[in-house]
N, C-alpha and C positions, 0 to 999 in steps of 0.2 A: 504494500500500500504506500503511497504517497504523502509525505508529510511535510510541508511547508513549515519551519522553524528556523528565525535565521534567514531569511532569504535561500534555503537548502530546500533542494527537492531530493526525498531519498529513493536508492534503485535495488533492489535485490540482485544480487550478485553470486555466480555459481564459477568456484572457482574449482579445476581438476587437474589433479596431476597429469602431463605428458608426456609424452616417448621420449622426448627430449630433456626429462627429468627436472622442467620446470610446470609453470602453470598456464594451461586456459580460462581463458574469463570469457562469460559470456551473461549476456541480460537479458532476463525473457521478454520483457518489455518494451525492448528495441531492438526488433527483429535484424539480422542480419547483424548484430556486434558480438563482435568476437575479439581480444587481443590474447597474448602471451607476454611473460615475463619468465626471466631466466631464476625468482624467488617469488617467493608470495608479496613481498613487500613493493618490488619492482612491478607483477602482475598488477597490482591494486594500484599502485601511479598511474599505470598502462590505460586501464580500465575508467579512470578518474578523469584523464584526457579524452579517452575515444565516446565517454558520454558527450562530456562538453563539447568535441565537436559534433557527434548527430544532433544532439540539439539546438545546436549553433544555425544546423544543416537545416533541421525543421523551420527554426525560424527563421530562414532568411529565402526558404521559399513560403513562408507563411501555411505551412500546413499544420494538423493539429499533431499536439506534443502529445504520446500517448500517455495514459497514463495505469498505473501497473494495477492489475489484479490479483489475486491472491495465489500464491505460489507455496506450494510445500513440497519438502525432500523427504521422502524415507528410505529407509535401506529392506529392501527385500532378500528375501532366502527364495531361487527358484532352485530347484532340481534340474539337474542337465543332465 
């Protein structure tokens, strides 16, 4: 969910380890963002930019900002 505090809009963020033994980020929210960082810490820089600029993107062609719906992770057990 979205919460204006601060002039901050917050995004949910899914962060996974990669082959490359660093991180993808990706936001459900904003279809098509994806970054990588070579640490979790650098990921989340990555990620912190690549909002700002879709949203930079959305508003400068004046389309609507989406805004996030409700998102859960669980971990499942399937049988293979």
């Amino acid at each position: 969910m979205s919460i204006h505090k601060n002039n901050n809009q917050y995004f949910t963020v899914f962060f996974a380890k990669n082959e490359l033994n660093g991180y993808t980020a990706t936001v459900p929210s904003l279809p098509g963002l994806v970054t990588e960082g070579r640490t979790l810490e650098e990921a989340t820089k990555m990620v912190r930019d690549a909002i700002k600029c879709y949203i930079g993107g959305l508003k400068k062609a004046k389309e609507k900002i989406f805004q996030e719906t409700e998102v859960g992770s669980f971990r499942i057990a399937v049988s293979v």
